[in-house]
BAMI-499959 format. One line per field, with one value per residue (C-alpha): residue in one letter; y, z, x. Coordinates in pm, whole numbers, plus 50000, padded with zeros to 5 digits. Last residue first. Layout:
type <- a,...
y <- Y,...
z <- Z,...
x <- X,...
//
This chain:
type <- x,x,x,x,x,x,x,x,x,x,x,x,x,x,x,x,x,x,x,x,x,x,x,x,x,x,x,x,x,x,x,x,x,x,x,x,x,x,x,x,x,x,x,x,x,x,x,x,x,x,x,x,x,x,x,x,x,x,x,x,x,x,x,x,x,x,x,x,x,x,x,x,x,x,x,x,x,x,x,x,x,x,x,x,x,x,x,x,x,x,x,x,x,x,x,x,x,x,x,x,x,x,x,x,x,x,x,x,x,x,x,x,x,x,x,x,x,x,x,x,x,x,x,x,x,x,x,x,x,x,x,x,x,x,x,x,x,x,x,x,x,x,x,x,x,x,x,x,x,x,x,x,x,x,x,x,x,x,x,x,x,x,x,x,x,x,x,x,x,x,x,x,x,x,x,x,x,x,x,x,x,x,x,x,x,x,x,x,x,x,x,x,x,x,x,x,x,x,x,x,x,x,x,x,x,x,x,x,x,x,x,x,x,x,x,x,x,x,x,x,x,x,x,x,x,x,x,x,x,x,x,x,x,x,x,x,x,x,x,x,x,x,x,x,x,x,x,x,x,x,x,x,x,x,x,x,x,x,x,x,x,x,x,x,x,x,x,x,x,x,x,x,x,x,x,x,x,x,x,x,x,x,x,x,x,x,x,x,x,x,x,x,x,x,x,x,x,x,x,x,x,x,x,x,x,x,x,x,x,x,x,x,x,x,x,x,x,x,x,x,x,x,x,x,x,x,x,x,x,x,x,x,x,x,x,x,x,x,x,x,x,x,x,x,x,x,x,x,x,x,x,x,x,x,x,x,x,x,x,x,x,x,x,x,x,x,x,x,x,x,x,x,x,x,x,x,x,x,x,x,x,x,x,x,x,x,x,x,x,x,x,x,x,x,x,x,x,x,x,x,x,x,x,x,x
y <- 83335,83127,83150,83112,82936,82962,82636,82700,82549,82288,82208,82034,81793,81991,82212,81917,81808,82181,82184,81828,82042,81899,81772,82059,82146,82306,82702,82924,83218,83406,83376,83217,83476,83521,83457,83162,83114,82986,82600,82628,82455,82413,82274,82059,81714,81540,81790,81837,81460,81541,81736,81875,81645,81514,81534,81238,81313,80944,81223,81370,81034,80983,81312,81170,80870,81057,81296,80986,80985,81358,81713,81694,81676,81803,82053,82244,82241,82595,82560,82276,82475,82574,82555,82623,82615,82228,82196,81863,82017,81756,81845,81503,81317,81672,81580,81213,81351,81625,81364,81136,81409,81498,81121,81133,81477,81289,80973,81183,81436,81108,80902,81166,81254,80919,80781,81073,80991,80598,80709,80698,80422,80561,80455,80805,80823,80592,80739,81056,80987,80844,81151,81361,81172,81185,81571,81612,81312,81425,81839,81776,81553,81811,82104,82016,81797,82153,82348,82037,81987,82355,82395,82054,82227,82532,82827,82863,83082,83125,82904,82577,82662,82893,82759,82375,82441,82547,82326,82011,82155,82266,81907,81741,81900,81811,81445,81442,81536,81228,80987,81183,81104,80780,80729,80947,81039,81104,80715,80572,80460,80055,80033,80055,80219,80333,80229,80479,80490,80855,81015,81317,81649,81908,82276,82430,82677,82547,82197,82326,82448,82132,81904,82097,82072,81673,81696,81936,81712,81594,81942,82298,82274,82503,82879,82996,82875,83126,83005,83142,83136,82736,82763,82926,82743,82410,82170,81774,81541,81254,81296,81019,81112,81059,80751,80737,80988,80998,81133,81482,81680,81744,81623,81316,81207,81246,81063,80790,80813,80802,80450,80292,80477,80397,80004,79984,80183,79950,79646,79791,79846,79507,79346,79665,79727,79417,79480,79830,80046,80129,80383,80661,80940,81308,81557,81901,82118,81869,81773,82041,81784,81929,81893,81554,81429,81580,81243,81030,81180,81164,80788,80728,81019,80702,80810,80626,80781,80946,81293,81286,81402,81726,81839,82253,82320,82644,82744,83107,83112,83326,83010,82761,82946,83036,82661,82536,82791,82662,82315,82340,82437,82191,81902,82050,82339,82196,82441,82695,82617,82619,82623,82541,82609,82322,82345,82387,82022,82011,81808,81829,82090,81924,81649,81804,81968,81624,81508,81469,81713,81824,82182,82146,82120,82239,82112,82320,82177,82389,82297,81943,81801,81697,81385,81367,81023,81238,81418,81108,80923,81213,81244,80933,80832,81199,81254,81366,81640,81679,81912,81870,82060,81963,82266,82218,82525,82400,82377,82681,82889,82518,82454,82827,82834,82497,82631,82910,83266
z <- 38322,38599,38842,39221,39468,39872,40042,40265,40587,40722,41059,41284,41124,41145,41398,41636,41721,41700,42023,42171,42255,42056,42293,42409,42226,42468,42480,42239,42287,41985,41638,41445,41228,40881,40534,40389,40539,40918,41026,41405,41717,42091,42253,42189,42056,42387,42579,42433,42460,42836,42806,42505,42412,42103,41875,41771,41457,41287,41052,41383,41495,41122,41198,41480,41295,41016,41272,41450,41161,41325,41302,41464,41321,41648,41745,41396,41146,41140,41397,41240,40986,40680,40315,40092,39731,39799,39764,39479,39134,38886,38732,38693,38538,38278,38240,38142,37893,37706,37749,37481,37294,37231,37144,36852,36735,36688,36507,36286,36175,36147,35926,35598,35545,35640,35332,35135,35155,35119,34800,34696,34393,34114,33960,33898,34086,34380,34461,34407,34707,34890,34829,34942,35274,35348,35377,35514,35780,35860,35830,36114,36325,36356,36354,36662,36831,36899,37067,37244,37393,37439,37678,37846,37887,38046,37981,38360,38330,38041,37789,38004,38251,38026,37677,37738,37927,37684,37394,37610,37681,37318,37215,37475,37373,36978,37108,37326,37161,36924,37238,37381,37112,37120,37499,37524,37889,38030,38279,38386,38726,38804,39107,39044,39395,39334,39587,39722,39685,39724,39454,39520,39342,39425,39262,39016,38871,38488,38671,38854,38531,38336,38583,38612,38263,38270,38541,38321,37979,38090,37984,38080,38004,38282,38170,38342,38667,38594,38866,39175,39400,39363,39501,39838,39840,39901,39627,39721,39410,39382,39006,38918,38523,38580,38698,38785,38956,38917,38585,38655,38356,38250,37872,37896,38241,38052,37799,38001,38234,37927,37782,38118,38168,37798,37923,38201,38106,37883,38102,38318,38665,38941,38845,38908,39280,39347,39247,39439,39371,38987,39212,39224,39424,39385,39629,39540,39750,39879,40179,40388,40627,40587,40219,40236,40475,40257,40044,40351,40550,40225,40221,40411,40198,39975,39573,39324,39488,39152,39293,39260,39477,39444,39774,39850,40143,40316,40238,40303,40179,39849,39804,39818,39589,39322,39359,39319,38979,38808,38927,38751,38432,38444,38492,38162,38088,38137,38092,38331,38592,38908,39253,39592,39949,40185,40556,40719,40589,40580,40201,40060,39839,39697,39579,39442,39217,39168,39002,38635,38393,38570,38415,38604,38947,39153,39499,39771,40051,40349,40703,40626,40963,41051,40762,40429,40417,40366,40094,39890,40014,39878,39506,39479,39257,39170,38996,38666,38631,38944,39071,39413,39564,39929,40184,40404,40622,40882,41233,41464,41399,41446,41773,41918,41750,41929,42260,42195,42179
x <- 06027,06114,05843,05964,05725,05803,05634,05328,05371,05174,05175,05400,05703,06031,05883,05801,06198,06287,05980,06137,06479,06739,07059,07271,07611,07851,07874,08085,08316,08455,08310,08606,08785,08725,09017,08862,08478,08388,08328,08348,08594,08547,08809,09104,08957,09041,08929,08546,08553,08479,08195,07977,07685,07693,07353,07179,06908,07046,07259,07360,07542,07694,07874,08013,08106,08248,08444,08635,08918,09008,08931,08629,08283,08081,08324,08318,08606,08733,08993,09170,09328,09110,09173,08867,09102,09189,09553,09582,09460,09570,09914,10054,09782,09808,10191,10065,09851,10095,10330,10090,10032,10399,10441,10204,10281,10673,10471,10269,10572,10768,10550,10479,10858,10947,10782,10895,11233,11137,11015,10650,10495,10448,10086,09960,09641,09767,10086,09913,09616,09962,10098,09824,09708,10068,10119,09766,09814,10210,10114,09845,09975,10259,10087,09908,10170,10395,10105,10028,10338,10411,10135,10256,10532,10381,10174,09913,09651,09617,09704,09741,09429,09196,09292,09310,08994,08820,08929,08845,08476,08442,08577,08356,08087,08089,08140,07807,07521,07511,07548,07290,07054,07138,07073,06766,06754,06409,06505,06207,06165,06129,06378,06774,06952,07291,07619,07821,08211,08287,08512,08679,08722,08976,08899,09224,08995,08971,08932,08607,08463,08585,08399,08058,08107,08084,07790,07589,07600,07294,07040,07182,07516,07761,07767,07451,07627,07883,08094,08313,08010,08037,08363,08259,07940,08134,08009,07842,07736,07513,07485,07632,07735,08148,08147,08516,08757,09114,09196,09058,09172,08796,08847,09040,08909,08552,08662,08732,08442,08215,08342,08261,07942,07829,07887,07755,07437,07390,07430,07202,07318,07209,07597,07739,07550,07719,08049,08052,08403,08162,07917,08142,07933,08054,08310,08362,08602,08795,09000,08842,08741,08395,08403,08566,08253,07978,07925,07976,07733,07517,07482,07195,06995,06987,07023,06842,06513,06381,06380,06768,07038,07295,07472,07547,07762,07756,07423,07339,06966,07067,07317,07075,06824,07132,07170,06860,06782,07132,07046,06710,06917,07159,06859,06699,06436,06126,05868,05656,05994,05875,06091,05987,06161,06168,06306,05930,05870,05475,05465,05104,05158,05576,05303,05071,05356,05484,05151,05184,05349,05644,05810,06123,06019,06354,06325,06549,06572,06737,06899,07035,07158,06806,06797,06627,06463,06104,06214,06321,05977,05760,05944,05880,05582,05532,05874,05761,06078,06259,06584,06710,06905,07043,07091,07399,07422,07736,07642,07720,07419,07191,07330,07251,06880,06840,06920,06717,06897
//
């Protein structure tokens, strides 16, 4: 085995997915950025009218596997076709970007470094921790995002993260192959009910502060029609997790909580919305009696609701469900604060060589799945030979095309 072949088999798979509709301007530049460490890209062309399949012709990247939709099916439905691709391929670690070039390939170090830290099992880019990069985001979008991550706390459980439409994202295959992916939305409510999904399994999410990129693209998102699209799925998404995780899987107090608020809020409105309706119609005024009657029912569903919420804060998934000891986190990442700069290193296409720093970090270490056993012996990571160097960016290789009937 090549000394290259040997690096690579111990390196984590990270494939990157990403899915483009009329991206011919930079679809090009985005692929190019993309650094050594990821193994497989995976571009999803979702029924593109212009040039982008031209584009993806031209391109010479060995790594880069091609998929066609005839029509355009929605961003959760190209990600549904990248990542059955990525997986089929053996990716370990699945990230989301962009063809549009808002997100920097800089930045996806970062992105990947909870996943490989086993910290998380789905990590996505928060974008509001930057004040600059806020005061360069449309004021719209500001706005709808602001009003969006809220609900979306509400609905997905996870009241920690922010920014809940970036769709830099970053999933560990393991908990990805626990999905339906044909469940998840297939148009822009996909990020959201990526969300619930991973909540209804008890997954850890992370936010990563990285910064967006605004140029002159066009956005295919219809604000107002969203905004119509979006309430009804947030109540299915809400009413399906509340089921699967609090009904379930896990019946609780906070189970009770809302089970009890239910028919209270409901008897106090209907109850009082009739009486004062007859208050009105005949003149005579309620009684105090039925005053309270009306009030209490609302104000007792009222405060079940609100522990309902704060006992959901407190019941956020916290034990990632990819656990590994410090023997499946590979040499080259490290188990400690150093492994983002290393990593960092082999993003710039630096590799470490093995030696003295092998001691201090206490020998040779490997990514492998929940419940395997590390390979046994392994040799020291040698610096890229100039041939892998060449293959990346020697001739032209026909890209693999998938029709999506």
């Amino acid at each position: 085995m090549s000394a290259a072949a040997e690096r690579a088999s111990r390196e984590p798979h990270i494939a990157v997915v990403l899915p483009c509709f009329n991206e011919e301007r930079y679809l090009a530049g985005v692929l190019a950025a993309l650094p050594e460490m990821v193994r497989t890209i995976v571009v999803v062309d979702d029924g593109s009218t212009d040039g982008t399949a031209e584009v993806l012709g031209s391109v010479a990247d060995p790594r880069l596997v091609t998929i066609r939709h005839p029509y355009n099916q929605g961003v959760g439905a190209a990600m549904a076709s990248g990542y059955r691709a990525a997986l089929e391929r053996g990716a370990e670690i699945c990230v989301k970007m962009d063809g549009d070039g808002q997100m920097a390939a800089e930045h996806l170090p970062r992105l990947i470094a909870p996943l490989l830290r086993r910290e998380a099992d789905y990590s996505k880019g928060n974008r509001f921790r930057d004040l600059e990069a806020l005061a360069r985001m449309p004021r719209l979008r500001l706005i709808g995002n602001g009003v969006l991550s809220f609900l979306t706390k509400l609905v997905s459980g996870y009241w920690t993260i922010f920014d809940p439409t970036n769709g830099y994202t970053a999933i560990h295959s393991s908990v990805l192959r626990r999905h339906n992916v044909l469940r998840l939305d297939r148009r822009y409510f996909f990020e959201t009910s990526m969300l619930i999904e991973l909540n209804i399994q008890g997954a850890v999410v992370r936010d990563v502060e990285i910064p967006a990129r605004y140029a002159d693209e066009t956005s295919s998102l219809s604000v107002w029609a969203e905004v119509l699209r979006f309430p009804p799925r947030l109540l299915r998404g809400f009413a399906r997790r509340f089921f699967w995780r609090y009904m379930i899987r896990d019946f609780n107090v906070l189970t009770l909580c809302v089970l009890a608020a239910v028919p209270l809020l409901l008897f106090g409105v209907l109850f009082g919305g009739y009486r004062w309706w007859l208050s009105a119609a005949t003149g005579i005024p309620a009684t105090a009696g039925t005053t309270i009657l009306a009030a209490l029912p609302i104000i007792l569903g009222f405060q079940c609701l609100l522990s309902a919420v704060m006992l959901d804060m407190l019941y956020q998934p916290a034990r990632p469900l990819v656990r590994a000891s410090r023997s499946s986190v590979p040499r080259w990442w490290g188990g400690e604060r150093k492994g983002l700069d290393v990593v960092e290193e082999v993003a710039r296409g630096r590799q470490l060589r093995a030696g003295a720093g092998d001691e201090e970090r206490g020998g040779d270490h490997q990514i492998v799945a929940e419940g395997e056993e590390p390979a046994g012996d392994e040799a020291g990571h040698e610096a890229p030979e100039a041939a892998d160097q060449g293959a990346r960016r020697g001739n032209r290789v026909p890209v693999q095309v998938f029709r999506q009937e």
